[in-house]
C-alpha positions in Angstrom: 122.7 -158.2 -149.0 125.8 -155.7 -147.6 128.8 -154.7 -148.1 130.7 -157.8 -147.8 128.5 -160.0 -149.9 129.3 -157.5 -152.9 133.2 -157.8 -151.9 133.0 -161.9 -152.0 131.3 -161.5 -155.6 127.2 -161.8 -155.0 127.0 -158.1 -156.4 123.3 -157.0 -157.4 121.8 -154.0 -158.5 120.7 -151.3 -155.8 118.3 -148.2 -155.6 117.4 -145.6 -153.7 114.3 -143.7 -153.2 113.8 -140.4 -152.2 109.7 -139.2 -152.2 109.3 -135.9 -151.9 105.3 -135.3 -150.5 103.9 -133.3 -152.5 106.4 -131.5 -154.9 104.7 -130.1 -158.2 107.5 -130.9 -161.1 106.7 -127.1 -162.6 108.2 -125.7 -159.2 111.3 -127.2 -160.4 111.1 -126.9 -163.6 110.7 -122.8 -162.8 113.1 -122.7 -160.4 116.5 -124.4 -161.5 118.7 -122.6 -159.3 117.1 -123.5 -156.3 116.9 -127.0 -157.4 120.9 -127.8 -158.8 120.4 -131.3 -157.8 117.3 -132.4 -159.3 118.5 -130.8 -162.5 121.4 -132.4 -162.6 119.5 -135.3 -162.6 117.7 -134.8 -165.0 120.4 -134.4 -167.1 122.4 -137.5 -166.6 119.1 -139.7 -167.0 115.7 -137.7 -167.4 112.9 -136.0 -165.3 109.5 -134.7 -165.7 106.1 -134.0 -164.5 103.6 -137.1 -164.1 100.3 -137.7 -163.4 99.2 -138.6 -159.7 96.4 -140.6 -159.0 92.6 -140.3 -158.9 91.9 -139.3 -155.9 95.4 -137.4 -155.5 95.3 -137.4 -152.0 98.4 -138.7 -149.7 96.7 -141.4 -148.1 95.7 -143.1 -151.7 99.0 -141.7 -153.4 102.0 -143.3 -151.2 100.5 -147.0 -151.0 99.7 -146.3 -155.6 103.7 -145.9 -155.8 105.0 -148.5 -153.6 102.9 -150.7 -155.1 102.3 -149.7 -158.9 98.6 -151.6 -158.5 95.6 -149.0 -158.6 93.4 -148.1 -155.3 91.0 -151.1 -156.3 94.0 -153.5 -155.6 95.5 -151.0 -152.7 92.4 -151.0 -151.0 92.7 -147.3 -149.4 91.0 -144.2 -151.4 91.8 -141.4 -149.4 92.5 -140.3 -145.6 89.1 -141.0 -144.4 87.2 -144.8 -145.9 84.0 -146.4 -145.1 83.9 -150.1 -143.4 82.0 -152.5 -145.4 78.1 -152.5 -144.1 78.4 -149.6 -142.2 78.5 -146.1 -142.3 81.2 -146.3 -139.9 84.5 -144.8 -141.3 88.5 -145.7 -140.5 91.7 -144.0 -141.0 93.4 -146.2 -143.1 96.9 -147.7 -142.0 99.3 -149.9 -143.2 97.5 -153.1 -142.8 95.0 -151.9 -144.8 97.0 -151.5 -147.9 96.4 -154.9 -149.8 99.2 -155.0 -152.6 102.2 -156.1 -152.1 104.5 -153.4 -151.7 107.6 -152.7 -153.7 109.9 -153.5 -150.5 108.3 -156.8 -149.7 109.1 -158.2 -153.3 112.4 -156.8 -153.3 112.7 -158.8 -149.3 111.0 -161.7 -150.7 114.0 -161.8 -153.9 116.6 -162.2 -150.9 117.3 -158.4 -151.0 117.6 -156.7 -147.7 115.3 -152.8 -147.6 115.7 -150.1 -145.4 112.1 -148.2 -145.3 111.9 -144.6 -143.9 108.9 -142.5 -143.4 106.2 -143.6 -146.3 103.1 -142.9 -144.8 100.3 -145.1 -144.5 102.8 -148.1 -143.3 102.5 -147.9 -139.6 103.1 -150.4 -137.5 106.6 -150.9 -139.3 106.9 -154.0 -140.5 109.4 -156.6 -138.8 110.0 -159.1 -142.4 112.2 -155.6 -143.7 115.7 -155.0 -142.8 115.0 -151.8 -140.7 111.7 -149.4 -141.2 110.2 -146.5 -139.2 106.5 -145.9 -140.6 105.6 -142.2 -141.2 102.8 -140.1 -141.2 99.9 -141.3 -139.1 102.4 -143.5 -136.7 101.0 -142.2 -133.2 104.1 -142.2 -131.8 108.2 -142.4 -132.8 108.6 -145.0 -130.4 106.2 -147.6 -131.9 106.9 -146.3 -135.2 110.7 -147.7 -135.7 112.2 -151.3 -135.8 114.5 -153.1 -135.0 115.6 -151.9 -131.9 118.7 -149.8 -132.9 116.8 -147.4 -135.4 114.0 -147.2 -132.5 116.5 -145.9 -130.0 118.7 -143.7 -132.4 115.4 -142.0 -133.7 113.7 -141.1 -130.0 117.2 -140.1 -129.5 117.5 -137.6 -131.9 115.9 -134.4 -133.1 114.2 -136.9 -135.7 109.8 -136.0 -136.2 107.8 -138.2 -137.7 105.4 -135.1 -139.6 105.6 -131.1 -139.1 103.1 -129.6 -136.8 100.2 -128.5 -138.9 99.0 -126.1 -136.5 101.7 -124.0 -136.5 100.9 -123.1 -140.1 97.1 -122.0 -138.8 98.7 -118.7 -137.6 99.2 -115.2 -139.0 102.7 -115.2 -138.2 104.4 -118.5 -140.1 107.8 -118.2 -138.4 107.7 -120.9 -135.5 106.1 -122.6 -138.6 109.0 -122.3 -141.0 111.1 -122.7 -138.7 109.2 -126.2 -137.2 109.4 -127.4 -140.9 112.8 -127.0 -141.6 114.1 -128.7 -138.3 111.9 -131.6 -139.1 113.5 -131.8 -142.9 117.5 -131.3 -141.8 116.3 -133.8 -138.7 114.6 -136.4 -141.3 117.9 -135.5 -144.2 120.3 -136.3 -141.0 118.2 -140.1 -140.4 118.6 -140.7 -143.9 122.3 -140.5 -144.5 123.2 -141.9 -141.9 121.6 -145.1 -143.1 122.4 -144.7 -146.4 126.2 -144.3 -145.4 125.8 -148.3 -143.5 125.9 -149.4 -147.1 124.2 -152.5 -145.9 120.7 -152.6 -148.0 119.7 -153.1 -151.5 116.7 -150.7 -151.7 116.7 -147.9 -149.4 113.4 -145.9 -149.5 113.2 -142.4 -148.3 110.2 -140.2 -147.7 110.1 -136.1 -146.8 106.8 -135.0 -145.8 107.7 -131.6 -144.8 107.4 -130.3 -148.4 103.5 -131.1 -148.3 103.2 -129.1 -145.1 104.6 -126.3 -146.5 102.9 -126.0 -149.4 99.6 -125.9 -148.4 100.3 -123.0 -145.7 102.7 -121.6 -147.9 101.8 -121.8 -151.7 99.6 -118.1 -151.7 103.2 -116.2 -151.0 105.0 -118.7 -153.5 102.8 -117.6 -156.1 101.8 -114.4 -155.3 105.6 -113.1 -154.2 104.1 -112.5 -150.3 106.0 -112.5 -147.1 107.0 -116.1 -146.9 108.1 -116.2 -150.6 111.7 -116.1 -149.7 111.7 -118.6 -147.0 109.5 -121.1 -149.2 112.7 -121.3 -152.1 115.0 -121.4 -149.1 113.2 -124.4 -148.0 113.3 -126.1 -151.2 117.1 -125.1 -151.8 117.7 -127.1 -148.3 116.0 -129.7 -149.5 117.3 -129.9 -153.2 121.3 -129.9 -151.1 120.0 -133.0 -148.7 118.9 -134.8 -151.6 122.3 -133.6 -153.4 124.6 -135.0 -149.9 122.4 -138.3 -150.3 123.4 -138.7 -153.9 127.0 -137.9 -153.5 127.2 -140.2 -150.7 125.3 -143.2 -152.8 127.7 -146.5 -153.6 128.7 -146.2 -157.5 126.5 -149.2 -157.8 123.4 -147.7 -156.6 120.6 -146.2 -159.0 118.7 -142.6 -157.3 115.2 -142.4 -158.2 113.4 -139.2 -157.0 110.0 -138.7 -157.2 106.6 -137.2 -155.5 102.8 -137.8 -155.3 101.2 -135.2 -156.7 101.2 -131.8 -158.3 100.3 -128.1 -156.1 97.9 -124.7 -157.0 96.9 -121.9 -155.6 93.7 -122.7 -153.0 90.7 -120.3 -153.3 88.1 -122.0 -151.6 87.9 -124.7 -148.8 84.4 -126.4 -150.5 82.5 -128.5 -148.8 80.9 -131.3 -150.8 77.9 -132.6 -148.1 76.7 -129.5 -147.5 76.5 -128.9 -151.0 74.7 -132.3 -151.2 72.1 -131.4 -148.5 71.3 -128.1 -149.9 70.8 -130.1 -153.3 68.4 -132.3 -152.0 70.8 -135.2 -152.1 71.6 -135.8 -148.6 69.6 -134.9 -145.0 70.8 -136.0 -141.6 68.3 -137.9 -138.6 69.7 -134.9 -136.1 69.0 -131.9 -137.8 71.9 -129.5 -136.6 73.5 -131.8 -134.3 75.6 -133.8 -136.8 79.6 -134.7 -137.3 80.0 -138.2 -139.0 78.5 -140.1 -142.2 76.7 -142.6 -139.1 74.1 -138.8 -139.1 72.6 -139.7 -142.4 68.9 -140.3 -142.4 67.1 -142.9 -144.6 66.3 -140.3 -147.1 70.3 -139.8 -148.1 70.9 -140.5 -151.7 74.1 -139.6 -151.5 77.3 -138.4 -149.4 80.8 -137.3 -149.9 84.5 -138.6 -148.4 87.4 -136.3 -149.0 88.5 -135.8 -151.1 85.8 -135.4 -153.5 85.0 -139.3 -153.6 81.1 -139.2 -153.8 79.0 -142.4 -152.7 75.5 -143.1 -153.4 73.0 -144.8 -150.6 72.9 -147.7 -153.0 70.6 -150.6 -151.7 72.4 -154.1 -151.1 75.9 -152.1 -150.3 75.2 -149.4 -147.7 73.0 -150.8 -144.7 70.3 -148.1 -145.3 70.5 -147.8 -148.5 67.7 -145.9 -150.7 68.7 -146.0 -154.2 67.8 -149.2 -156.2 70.2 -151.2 -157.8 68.4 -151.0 -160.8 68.3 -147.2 -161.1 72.2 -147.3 -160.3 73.1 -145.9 -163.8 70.3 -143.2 -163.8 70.4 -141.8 -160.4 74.8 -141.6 -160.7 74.5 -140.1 -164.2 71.5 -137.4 -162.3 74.7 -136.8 -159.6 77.5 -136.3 -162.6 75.5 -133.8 -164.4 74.8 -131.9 -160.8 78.3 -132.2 -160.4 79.7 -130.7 -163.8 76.9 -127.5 -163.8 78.4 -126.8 -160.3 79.5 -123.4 -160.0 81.8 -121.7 -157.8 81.0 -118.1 -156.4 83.8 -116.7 -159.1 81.1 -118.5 -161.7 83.9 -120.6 -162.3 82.8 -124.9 -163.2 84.4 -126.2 -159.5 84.8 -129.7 -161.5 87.9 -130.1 -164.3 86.3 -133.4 -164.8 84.6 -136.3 -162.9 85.6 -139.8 -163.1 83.3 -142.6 -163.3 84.8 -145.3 -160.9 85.2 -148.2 -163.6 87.5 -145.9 -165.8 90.0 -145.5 -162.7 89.1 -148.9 -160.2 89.6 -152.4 -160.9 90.6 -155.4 -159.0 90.0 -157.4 -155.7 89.3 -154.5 -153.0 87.2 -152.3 -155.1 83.9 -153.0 -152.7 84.2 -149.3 -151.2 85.6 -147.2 -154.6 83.5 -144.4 -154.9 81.0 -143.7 -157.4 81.9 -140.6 -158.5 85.2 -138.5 -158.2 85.6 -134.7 -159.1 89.1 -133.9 -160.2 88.3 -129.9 -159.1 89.6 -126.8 -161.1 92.5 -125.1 -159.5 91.3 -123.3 -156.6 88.5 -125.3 -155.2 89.9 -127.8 -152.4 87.0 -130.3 -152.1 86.0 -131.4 -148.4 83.8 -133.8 -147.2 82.9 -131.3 -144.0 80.0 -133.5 -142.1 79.3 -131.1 -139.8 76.9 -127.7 -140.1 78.9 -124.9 -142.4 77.4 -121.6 -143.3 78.5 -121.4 -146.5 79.6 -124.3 -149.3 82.5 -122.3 -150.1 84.7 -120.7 -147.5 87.7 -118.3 -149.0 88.9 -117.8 -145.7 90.6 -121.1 -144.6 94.3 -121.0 -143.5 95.9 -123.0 -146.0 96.8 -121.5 -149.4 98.1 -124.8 -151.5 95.9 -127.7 -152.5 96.8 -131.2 -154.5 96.4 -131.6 -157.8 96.3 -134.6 -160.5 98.8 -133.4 -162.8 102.2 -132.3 -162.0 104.0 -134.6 -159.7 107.6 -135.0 -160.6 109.9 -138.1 -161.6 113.2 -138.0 -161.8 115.7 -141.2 -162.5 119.2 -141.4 -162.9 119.8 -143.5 -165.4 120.7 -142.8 -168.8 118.2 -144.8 -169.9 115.0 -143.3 -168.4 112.1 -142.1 -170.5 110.1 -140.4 -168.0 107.2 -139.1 -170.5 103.4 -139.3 -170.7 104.0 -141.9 -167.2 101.9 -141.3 -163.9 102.8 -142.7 -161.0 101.7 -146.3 -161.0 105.2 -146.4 -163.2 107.4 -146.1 -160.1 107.1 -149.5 -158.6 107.6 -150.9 -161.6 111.1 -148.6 -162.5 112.4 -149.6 -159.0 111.6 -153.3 -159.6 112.9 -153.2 -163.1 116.6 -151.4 -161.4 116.3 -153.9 -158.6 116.5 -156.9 -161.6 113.7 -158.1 -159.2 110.8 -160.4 -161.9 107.4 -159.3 -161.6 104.6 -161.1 -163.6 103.2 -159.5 -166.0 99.4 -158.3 -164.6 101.3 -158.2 -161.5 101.0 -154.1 -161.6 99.0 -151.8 -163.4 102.1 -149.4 -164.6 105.4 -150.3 -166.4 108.6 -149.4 -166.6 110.0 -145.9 -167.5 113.5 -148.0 -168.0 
């Protein structure tokens, strides 16, 4: 629905979403004059930090929001997921999220969406107004539809993610420098389809932040080099989002919000080879192994990132060793390993592990993990298949890791309670703003309106 319906009287409510990958709400919160915007926001409706999802990685996080139905009814648990009755393993994409995504109910209402950049939604779909998919598209030009958003995108200085591997280097300028062309390149996309004025729910994702904070988090909180040029970042950032709000219809409702929180990283940890020193886990090639499809027959357990653990349960993996009847007893043996683990500071490395009936339920729950460890800050939990010399390795290049609590929500709208929420309450705050009906064990959060 445009412009002109509105002006011949079919007016409906509109939103617009801006994610932000990865911003922790206490960055903010510490931080207001870098951050005038958000604020501001936060004071003409409300803001605060809410919980992510268990595990709080991107991959699970993005399809959790757009959906508001847990990873059992999403389907994907993290980057990395194992194919039913196989150890064979799959990068999730978008047709592998199984809810209904907040988009699709808002198209199937009548409403017309515009979709940028949420990861895990390549290829784009064709039943939304316009969409280019985001992080893990292979390329821009399969990444964008219809045709005119596929040929202004390739045209432009628009990315679809920052390059990673320039934050691997000592130096982080070409880095900084990569990460802020691919924001103002993504901020220019953005209004430039919010100005059209022709959609009902415009949804906007910026990646970029995520990057930055895992390469640049150690000078954030430790004043280093980069400290200055991280806050200059995020007050670039905090002005696009400002420009998209100013430019916003009267009619439209801004919702801001990210996936999960940020802390210092100590230690890149790598669960399997903590699993095969423990006796859990043993591969059929001694040394010369890379993939889960390594494990012998004598596996009892093994580890996805991040920090999802599985056992080698008979009747579910295709080799597997432990009996269903000793399920409970051999998982239980695994949790207590897993909550006397110690890092080398002597420090527990989990905050808590998570039994996968408190956090999964629903249709797509055959490959949830047993186990999850929600680590202390400062132990980044890897799966890491092949040989490592040590469990813990302090010396990785990235300086930031996720964390459960402390993503940020932020709705403007005067009547917004955004308080003891996580984020399987967006979807349903959009939908509720849209006027769109949802049954009521359609999603697993509720409103914050």
């Amino acid at each position: 629905m445009g412009l002109f319906d509105r002006l011949r009287g079919t007016d409906t409510p509109r939103v617009a979403f801006i994610g932000i990958d990865g911003l922790p709400h206490g960055l903010v919160a510490d931080n207001p004059d870098t951050f005038p915007t958000l604020s501001a926001i936060a004071d003409a409706g409300d803001g605060g930090p809410i919980d992510s999802v268990v595990p709080p990685e991107s991959s699970a996080c993005w399809p959790v929001l757009t959906s508001g139905r847990n990873p059992g009814e999403t389907g994907v648990y993290g980057f990395q997921d194992r194919e039913i009755g196989t150890y064979d393993t799959y990068v999730p994409m978008g047709r592998d999220v199984q809810a209904t995504r907040v988009w699709d109910r808002a198209t199937d209402a009548g409403l017309d969406a515009t979709v940028m950049n949420v990861p895990v939604t390549f290829p784009p779909q064709r039943t939304v107004q316009r969409m280019v998919s985001g992080y893990l598209s292979p390329d821009l030009d399969k990444a964008a539809h219809p045709d005119e958003l596929r040929k202004y995108l390739t045209g432009s200085d628009y990315r679809l993610s920052v390059n990673a591997k320039l934050g691997h280097k000592a130096d982080k300028s070409a880095f900084v420098e990569h990460a802020r062309e691919t924001l103002d390149a993504r901020a220019a996309a953005f209004s430039r389809y919010v100005e059209r004025d022709d959609w009902d729910l415009f949804v906007g994702v910026f990646t970029a932040p995520d990057r930055v904070n895992h390469f640049l988090w150690g000078d954030y909180a430790e004043s280093g080099e980069y400290r200055e040029a991280f806050l200059d970042f995020y007050a670039a950032l905090d002005e696009h989002v400002g420009a998209i709000r100013e430019a916003l219809p009267s009619d439209v409702r801004l919702v801001v919000g990210s996936t999960h929180g940020f802390a210092r990283l100590r230690y890149d940890v790598y669960c399997n080879e903590w699993l095969e020193r423990e006796g859990w886990l043993s591969y059929t090639d001694g040394d010369d192994h890379g993939a889960l499809t390594d494990i012998d027959g004598d596996t009892r357990a093994y580890s996805l990132v991040p920090g999802r653990f599985y056992l080698n349960l008979e009747g579910r993996e295709p080799d597997g060793v432990v009996p269903e009847s000793e399920y409970e007893t051999v998982r239980a043996e695994l949790q207590d390993a897993l909550e006397a683990w110690e890092g080398p500071d002597g420090r527990p490395v989990a905050k808590r592990v998570v039994e996968r009936e408190t956090v999964f339920r629903g249709d797509h729950d055959e490959i949830a993990p047993d186990l999850v460890v929600i680590p202390n800050e400062g132990f980044d939990l890897k799966s890491g298949f092949r040989p490592h010399d040590e469990v813990f390795d302090p010396d990785g290049p990235r300086t930031g890791m996720h964390t459960f609590e402390d993503a940020a929500l932020f709705v403007d709208h005067p009547d917004a309670k955004v308080e003891d929420a996580d984020l399987l309450d967006v979807a349903p705050t959009l939908l509720r703003l849209l006027d769109v009906d949802y049954g009521r064990t359609d999603l697993d959060g509720a409103s914050l309106i």
